[in-house]
Residue frames relative to the residue before (quaternion, step in Angstrom):
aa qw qx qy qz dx dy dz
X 1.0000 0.0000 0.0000 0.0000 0.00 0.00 0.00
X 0.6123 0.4209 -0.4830 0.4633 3.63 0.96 -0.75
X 0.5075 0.7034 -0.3706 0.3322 3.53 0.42 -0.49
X 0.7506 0.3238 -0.1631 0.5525 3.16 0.70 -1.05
X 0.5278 0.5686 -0.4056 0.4833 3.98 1.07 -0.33
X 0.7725 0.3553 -0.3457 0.3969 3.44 1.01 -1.13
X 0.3743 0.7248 -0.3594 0.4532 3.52 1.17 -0.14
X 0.6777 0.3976 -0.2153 0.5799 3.71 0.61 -1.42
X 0.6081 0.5814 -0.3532 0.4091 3.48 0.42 -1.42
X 0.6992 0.5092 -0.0820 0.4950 3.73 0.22 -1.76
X 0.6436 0.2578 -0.4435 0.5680 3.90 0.20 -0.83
X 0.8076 0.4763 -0.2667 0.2232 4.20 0.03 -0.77
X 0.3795 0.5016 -0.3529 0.6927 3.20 1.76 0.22
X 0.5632 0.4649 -0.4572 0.5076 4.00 0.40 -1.13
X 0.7016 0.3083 -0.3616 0.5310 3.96 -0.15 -1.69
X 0.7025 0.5457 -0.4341 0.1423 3.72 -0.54 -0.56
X 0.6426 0.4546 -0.2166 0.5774 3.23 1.67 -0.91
X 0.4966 0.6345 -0.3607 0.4698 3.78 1.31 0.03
X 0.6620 0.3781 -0.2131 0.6110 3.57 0.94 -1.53
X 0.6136 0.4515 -0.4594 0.4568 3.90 0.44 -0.18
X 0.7189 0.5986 -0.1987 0.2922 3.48 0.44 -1.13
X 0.6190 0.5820 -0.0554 0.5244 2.73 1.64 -1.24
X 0.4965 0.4127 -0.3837 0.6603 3.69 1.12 -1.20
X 0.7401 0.2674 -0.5323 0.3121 3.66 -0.52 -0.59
X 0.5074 0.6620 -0.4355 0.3385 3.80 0.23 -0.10
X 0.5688 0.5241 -0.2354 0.5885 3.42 1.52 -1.29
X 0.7729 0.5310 -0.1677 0.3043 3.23 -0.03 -1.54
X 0.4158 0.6341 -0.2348 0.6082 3.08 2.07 -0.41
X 0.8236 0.4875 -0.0138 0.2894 3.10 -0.01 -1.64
X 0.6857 0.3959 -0.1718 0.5861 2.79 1.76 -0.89
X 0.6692 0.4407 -0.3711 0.4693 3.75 1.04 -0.22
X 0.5040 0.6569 -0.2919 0.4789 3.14 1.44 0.11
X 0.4913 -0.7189 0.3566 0.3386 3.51 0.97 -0.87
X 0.3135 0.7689 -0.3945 0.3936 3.28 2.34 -0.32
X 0.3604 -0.6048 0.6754 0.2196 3.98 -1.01 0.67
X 0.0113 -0.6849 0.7273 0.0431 3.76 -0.85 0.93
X 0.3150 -0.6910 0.6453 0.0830 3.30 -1.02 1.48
X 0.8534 0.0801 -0.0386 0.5135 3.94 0.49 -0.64
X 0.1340 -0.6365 0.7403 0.1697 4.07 -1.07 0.23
């Protein structure tokens, strides 16, 4: 079972630094003047 906790644990830290990484791409884009149609 811990196995599988660290698994869950590990894939949601993985997505979390994505959606962060990603806002900074927008946040870019957007202080730029770039029109973001989707996040």
């Amino acid at each position: 079972m811990l196995i599988v906790l660290s698994i869950l644990v590990t894939l949601a830290l993985f997505l979390l630094v994505v959606v962060v990484h990603e806002l900074g791409h927008f946040l870019a884009a957007r202080s730029v003047g770039v029109r973001v149609r989707e996040f």
